[in-house]
C-alpha positions as a printed NumPy array, in Angstrom:
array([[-203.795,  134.615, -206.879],
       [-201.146,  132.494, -209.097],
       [-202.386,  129.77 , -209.077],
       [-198.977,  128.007, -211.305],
       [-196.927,  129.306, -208.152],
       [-198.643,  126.953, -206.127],
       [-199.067,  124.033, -208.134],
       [-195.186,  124.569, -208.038],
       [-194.565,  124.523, -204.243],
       [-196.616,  120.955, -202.721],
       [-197.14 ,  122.569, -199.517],
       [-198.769,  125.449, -200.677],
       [-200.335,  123.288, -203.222],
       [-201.537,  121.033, -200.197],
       [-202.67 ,  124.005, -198.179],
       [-204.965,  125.208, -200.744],
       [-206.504,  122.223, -201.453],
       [-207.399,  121.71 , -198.067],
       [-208.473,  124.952, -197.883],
       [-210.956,  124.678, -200.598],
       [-212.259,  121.115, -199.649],
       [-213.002,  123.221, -196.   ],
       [-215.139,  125.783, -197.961],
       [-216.453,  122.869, -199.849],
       [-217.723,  120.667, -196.921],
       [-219.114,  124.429, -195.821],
       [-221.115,  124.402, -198.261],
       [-222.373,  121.316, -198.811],
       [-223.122,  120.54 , -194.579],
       [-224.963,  123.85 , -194.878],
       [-227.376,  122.44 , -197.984],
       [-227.798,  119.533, -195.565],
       [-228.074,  120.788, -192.383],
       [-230.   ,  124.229, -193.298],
       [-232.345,  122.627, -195.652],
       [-232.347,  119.108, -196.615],
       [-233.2  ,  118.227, -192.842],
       [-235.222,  120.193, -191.886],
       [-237.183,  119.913, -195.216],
       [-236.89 ,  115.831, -194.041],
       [-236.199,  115.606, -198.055],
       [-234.289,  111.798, -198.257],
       [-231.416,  112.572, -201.042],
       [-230.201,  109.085, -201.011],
       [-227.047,  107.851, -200.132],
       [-225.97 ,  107.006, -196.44 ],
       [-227.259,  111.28 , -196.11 ],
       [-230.42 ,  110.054, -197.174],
       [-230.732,  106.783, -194.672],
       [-229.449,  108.968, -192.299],
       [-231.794,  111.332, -192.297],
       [-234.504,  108.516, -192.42 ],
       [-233.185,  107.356, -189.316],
       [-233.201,  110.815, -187.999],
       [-237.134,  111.364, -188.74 ],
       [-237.832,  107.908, -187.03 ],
       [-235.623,  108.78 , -183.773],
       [-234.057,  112.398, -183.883],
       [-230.118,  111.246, -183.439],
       [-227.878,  113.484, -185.142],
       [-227.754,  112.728, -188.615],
       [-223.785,  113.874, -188.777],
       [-223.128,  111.25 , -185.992],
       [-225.318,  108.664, -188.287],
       [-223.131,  109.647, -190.961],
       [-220.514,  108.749, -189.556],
       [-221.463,  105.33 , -187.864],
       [-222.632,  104.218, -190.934],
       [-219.572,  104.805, -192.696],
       [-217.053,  103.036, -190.184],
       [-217.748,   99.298, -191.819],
       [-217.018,  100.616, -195.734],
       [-213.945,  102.498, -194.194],
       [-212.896,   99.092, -192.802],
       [-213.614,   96.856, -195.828],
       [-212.418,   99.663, -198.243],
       [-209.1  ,  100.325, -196.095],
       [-208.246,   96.217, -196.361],
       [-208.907,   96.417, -199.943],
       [-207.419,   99.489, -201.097],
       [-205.113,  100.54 , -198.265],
       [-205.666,  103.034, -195.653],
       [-203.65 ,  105.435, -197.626],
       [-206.1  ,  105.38 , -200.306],
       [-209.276,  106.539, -198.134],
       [-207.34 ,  108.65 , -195.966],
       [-208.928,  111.76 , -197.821],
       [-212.394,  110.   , -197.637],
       [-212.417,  109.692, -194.081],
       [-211.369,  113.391, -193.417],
       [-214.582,  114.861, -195.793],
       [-216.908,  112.461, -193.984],
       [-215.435,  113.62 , -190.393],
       [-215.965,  117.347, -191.348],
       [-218.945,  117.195, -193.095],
       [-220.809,  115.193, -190.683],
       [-219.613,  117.758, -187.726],
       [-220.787,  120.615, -189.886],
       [-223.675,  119.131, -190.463],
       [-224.84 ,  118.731, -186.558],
       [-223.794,  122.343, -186.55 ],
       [-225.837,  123.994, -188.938],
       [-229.034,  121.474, -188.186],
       [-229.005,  122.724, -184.462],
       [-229.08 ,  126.455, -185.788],
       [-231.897,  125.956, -188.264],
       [-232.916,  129.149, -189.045],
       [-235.074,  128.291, -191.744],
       [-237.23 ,  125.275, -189.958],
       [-240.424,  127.679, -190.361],
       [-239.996,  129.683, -192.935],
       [-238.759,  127.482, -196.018],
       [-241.622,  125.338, -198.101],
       [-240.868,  121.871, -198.992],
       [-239.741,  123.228, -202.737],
       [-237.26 ,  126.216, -201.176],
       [-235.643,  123.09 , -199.013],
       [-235.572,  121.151, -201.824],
       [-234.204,  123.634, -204.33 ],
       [-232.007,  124.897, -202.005],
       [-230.441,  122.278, -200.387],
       [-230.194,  120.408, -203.674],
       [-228.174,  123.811, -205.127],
       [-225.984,  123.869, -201.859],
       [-225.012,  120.489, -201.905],
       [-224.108,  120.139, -205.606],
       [-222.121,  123.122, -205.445],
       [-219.851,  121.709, -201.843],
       [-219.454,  118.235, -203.327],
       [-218.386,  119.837, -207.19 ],
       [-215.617,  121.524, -204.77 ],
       [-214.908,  118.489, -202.553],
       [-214.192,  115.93 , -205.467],
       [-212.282,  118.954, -207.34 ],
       [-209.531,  118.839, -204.416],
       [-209.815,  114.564, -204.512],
       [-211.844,  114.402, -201.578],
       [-215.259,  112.627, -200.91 ],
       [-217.754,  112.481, -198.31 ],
       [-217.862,  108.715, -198.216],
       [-221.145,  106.872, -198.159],
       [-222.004,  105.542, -201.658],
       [-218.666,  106.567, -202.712],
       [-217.332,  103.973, -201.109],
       [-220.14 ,  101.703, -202.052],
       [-219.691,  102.243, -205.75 ],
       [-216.299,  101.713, -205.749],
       [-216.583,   98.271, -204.082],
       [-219.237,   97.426, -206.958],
       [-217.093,   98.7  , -209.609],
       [-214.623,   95.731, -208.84 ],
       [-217.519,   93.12 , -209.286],
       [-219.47 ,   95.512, -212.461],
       [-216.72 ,   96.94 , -214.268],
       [-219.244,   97.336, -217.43 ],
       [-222.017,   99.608, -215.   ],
       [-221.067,  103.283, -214.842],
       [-220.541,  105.041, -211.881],
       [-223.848,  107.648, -212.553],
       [-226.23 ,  104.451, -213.398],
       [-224.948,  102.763, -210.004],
       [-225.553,  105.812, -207.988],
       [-228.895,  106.178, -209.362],
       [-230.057,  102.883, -208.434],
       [-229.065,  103.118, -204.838],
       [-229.921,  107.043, -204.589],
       [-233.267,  105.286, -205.577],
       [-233.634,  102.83 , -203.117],
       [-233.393,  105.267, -199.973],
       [-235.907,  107.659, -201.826],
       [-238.268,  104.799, -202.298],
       [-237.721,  103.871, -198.495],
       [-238.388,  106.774, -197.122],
       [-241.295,  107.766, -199.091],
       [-243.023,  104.25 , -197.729],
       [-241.619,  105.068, -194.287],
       [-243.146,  108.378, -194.028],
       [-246.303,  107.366, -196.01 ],
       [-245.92 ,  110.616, -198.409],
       [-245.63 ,  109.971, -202.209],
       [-244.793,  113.745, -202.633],
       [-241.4  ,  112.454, -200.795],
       [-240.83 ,  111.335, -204.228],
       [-241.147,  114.548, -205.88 ],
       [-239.022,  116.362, -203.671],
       [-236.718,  114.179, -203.026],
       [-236.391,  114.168, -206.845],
       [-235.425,  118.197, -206.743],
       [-233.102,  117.947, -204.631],
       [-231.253,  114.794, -206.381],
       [-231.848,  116.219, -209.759],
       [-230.755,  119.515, -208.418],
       [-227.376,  118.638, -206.826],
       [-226.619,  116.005, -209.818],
       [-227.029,  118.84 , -212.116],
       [-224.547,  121.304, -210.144],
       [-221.798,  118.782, -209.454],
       [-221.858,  117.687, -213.418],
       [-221.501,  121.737, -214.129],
       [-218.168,  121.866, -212.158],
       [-216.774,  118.651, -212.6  ],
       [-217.623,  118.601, -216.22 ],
       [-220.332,  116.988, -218.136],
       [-222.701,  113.896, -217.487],
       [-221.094,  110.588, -217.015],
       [-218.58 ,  110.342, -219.946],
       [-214.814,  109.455, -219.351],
       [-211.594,  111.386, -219.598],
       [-208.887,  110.172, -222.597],
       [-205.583,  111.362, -221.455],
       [-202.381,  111.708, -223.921],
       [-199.213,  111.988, -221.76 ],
       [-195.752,  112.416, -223.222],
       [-192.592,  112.093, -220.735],
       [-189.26 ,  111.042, -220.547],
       [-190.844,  109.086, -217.221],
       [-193.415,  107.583, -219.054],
       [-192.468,  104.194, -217.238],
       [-192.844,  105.217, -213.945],
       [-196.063,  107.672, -214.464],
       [-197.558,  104.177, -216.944],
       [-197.03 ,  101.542, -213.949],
       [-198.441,  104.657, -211.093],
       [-201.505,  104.745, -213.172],
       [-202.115,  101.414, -213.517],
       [-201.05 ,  100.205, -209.557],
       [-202.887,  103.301, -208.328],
       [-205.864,  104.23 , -210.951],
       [-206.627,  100.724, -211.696],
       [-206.544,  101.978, -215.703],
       [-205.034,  100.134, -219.031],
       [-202.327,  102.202, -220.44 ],
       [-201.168,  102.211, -224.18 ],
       [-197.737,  103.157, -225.704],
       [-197.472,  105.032, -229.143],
       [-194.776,  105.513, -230.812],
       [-194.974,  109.889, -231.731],
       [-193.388,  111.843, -233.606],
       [-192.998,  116.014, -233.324],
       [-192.797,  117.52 , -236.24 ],
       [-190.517,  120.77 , -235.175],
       [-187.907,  118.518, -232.986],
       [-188.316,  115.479, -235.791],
       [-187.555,  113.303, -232.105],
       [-189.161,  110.693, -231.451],
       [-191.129,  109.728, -228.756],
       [-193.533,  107.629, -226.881],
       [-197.258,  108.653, -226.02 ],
       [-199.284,  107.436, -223.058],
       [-202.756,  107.029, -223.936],
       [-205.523,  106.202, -220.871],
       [-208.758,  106.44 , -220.252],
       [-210.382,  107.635, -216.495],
       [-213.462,  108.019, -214.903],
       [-213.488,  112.039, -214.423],
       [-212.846,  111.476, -210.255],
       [-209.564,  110.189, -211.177],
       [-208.526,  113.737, -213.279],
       [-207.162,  114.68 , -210.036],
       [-205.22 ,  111.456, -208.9  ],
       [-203.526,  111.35 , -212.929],
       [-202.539,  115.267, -212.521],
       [-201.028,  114.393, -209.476],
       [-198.774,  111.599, -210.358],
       [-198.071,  113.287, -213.694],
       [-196.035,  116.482, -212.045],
       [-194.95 ,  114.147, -209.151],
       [-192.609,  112.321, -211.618],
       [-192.426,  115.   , -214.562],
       [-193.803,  118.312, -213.902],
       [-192.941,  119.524, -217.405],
       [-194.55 ,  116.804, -218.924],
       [-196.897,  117.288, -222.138],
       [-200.171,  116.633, -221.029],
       [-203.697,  116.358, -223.128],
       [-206.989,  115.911, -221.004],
       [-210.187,  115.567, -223.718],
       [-213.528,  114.373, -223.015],
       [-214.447,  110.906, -224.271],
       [-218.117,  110.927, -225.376],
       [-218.386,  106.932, -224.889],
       [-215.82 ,  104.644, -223.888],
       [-216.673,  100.911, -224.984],
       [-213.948,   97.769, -223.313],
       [-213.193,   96.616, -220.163],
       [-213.435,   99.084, -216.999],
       [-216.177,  100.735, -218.878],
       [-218.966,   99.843, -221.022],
       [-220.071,   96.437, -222.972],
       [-220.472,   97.094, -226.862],
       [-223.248,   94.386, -226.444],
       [-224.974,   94.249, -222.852],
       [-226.118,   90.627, -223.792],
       [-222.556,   89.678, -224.011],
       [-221.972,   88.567, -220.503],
       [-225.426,   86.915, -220.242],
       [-224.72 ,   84.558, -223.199],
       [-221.309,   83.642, -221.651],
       [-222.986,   82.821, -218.657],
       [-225.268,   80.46 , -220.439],
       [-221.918,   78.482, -222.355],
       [-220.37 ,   78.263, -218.699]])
């Protein structure tokens, strides 16, 4: 397949995105739906209460998926546009309907221990949501809930926020269901998944630094920082063959916005010079504090 013909043409571009986010939510409903229920393994997440609600009263956990999400779609579409979730609301749609679908075949209910479910499920769901944020979608839930709590904890990452709440629901629904080995399998599965997702998205939680050079370098500067939310800094370079001079964007992103920055760089300049590198730690606003005690003295002068 050539791949640089369709980055070329945005329709086929679009179509196999969407495409692969299908296979994606595929994949991932199935690690739900196949295993994860069945297994009643909480993952955390809106997944997880769901399927705590689901082992207290047997509704659909897609359709509680779903319901649960309608009130962050609201506040999220007021505060970052409707536009801006649009994608969000279409992987939470599909994956909660595939979900339903492959929990009322359940194949496995009898035949899978605990650890298979766990494993398995864990596996299958890291690998759908690696493809589902690769194409800039999401399936909602504490997606949305992070990036609300971003805006008021711009110094917590986006890994150590999703492990609190992930650990929340586990601790829930190991004291609704009375089982500490809840714990320990809900701990595969997380562990699992967490692991697969940071294989295909790239590693842990470290940032993105981005060097851009364009003759639009005004217009693709303001679209990152109206749209990403991200500082940008002008230098002044120089190339050595040409002896021209010109000026360097320099940013730094969380790794879900890698596909948002591609996509406004070859929306304004597709043959724009473009350097992606990983940034082991990123210290400043947006990101981390170089001294986490900073904000509590500054409290204390207030």
């Amino acid at each position: 397949m050539n791949f640089a013909f369709i980055r070329k043409h945005k329709k086929l571009k679009d179509l196999f995105e969407f495409i692969s986010f299908f296979v994606g939510v595929i994949i991932f409903s199935a690690g739900i739906g196949l295993f994860i229920t069945p297994g009643k393994i909480a993952v955390g997440g809106f997944t997880g209460i769901s399927i705590i609600i689901n082992n207290l009263t047997s509704f659909p956990v897609g359709m509680l998926i779903i319901i649960l999400n309608i009130p962050m779609f609201i506040i999220c579409a007021k505060i970052f546009g409707l536009k801006f979730i649009f994608k969000t609301i279409v992987g939470v749609i599909a994956s909660s309907v595939f979900i339903d679908i492959f929990g009322a075949m359940n194949p496995f209910k009898e035949a899978l221990s605990f650890e298979l479910c766990a494993l398995f499920g864990g596996v299958l769901q890291g690998v759908g949501l690696g493809i589902v944020y690769l194409n800039g979608y999401t399936t909602g839930g504490t997606d949305l809930v992070i990036w609300l709590l971003k805006l008021k904890f711009p110094h917590m990452t986006s890994g150590f926020l999703l492990f609190i709440l992930d650990s929340i629901v586990v601790a829930v629904a190991a004291v609704i269901a009375k089982d500490a080995q809840m714990v320990l399998y809900s701990a595969i599965a997380i562990f699992s998944y967490t692991k697969v997702v940071d294989t295909i998205l790239g590693s842990g939680d470290r940032a993105n630094l981005a060097l851009i050079i364009s003759e639009k370098y005004t217009d693709i500067a303001d679209n990152i920082t109206q749209n990403l939310g991200r500082g940008v800094t002008v230098i002044e370079s120089s190339g050595w063959f040409t002896k021209e001079s010109k000026p360097m964007l320099m940013c730094v992103i969380d790794r879900s916005q890698i596909y948002s920055l591609r996509n406004i760089i070859n929306d304004y300049d597709p043959s724009a010079f473009f350097i992606l590198a990983d940034a082991r730690e990123v210290i400043g606003l947006g990101f981390k504090d170089i001294n986490p005690n900073n904000k509590t003295k500054k409290q204390k002068k207030k």
